[in-house]
NUPA-555755 format. One record per residue: residue in three letters; x, z, y negated of N, C-alpha, C, O, CB in turn. Coordinates in steps of 0.02 Angstrom, whole numbers, plus 50000, padded with zeros to 5 digits. Atoms other than C-alpha are relative to their C-alpha. Glycine has a CB too. Layout:
REM residues N
ALAXZYXZYXZYXZYXZY...
This chain:
REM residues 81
UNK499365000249966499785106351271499915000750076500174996450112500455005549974UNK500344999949934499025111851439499974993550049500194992950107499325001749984UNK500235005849950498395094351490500694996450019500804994650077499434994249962UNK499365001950003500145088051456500515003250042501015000250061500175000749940UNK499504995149956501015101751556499644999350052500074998450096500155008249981UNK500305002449938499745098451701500054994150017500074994250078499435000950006UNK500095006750002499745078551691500214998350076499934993250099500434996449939UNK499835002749941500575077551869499565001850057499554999450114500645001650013UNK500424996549953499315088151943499034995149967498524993449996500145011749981UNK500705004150022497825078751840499894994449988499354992549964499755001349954UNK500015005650004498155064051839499494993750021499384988249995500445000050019UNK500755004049951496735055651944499555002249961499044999049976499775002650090UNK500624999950036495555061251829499954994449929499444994149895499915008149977UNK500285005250039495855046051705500284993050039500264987550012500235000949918UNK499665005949950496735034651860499674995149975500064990949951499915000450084UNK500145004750001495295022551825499714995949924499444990449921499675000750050UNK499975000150030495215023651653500304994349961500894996049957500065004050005UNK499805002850042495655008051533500335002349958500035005449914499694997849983UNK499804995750049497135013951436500174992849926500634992749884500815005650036UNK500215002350071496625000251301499645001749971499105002449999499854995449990UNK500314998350076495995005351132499664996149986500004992649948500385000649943UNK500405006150025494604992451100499865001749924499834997249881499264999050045UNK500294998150051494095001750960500284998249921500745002249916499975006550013UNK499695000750045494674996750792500195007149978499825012149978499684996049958UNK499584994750006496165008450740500345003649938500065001149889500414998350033UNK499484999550077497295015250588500525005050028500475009850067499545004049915UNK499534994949958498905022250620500575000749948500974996149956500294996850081UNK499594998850040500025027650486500685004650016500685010050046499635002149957UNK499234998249969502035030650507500195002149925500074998849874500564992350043UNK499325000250058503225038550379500344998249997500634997350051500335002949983UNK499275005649977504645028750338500635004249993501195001749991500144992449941UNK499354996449986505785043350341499715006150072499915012050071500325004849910UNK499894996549962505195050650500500455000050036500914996150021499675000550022UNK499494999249944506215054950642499944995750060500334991950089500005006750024UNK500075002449934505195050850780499904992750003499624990049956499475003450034UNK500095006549964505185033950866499394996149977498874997850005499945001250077UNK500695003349983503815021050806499954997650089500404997350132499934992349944UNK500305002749942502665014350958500444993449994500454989749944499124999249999UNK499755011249994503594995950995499444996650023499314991249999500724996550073UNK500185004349986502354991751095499045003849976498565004850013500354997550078UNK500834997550012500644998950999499694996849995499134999150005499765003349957UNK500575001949978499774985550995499834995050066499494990050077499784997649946UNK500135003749933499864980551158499335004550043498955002850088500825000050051UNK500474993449977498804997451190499604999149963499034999449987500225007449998UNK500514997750060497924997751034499784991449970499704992649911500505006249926UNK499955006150020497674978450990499544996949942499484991249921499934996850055UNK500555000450066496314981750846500465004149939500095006249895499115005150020UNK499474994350031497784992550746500134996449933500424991149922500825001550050UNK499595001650071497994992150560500735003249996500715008050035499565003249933UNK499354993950019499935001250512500145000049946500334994949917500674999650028UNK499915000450057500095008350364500695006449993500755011850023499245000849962UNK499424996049998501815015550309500195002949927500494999749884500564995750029UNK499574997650042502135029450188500525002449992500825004750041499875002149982UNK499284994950002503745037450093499925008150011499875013149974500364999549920UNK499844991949982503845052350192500335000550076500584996650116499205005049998UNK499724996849925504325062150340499524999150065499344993350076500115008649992UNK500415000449963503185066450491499495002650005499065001750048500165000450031UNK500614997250024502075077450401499624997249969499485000249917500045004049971UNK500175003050085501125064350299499555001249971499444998449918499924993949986UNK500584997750043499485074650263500395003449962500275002949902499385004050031UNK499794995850061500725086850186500374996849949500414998049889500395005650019UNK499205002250066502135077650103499714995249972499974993849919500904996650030UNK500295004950046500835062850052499205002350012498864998350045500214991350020UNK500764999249989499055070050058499714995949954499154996649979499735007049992UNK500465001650047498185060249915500204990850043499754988050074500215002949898UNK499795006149996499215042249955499455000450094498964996750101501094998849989UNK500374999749945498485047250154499335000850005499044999550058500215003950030UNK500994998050011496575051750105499994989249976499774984150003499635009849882UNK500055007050027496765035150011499964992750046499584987950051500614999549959UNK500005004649938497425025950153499394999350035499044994350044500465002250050UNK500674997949962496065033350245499274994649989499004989850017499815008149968UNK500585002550046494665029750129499984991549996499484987950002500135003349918UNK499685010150009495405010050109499744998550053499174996250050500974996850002UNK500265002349957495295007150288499175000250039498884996650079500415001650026UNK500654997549982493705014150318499444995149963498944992649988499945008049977UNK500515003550042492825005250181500264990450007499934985649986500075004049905UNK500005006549958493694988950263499665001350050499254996750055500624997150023UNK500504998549934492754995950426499344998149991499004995250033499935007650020UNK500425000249993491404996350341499305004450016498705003450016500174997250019UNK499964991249985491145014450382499855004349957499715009649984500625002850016UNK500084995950039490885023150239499164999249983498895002949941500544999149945
């Protein structure tokens, strides 16, 4: 929370920083959260799988097995495992 409550004072320390994600991504949304999806995530993130379960905004708690799964899926598309 710190870096976030400083950000106006630290800011120059990622000024020259690429804030693209090259990296291939995974980004899972609940479809009953609250908060806001990204609109523009893969404009940042442009390697981004999205995977959307039935839950809230907790989804290790309210879907832990369906989220390991997710997990595990994309990963072994990565190639990663």
């Amino acid at each position: 929370m710190n870096w976030y409550r400083n950000l106006d004072r630290n800011w120059h320390l990622l000024a020259e920083v690429d804030p693209i994600v090259q990296q291939p991504a995974l980004m899972i949304y609940g479809d009953r959260d609250a908060i806001a999806r990204a609109e523009n995530l893969t404009e940042f993130v442009p390697n981004v799988e999205v995977v959307n379960l039935d839950c809230g905004h907790w989804i290790q708690q309210e879907r832990p097995d369906e989220t390991n799964q997710a997990i595990l899926n994309w990963l072994e598309r990565q190639d990663a495992t």
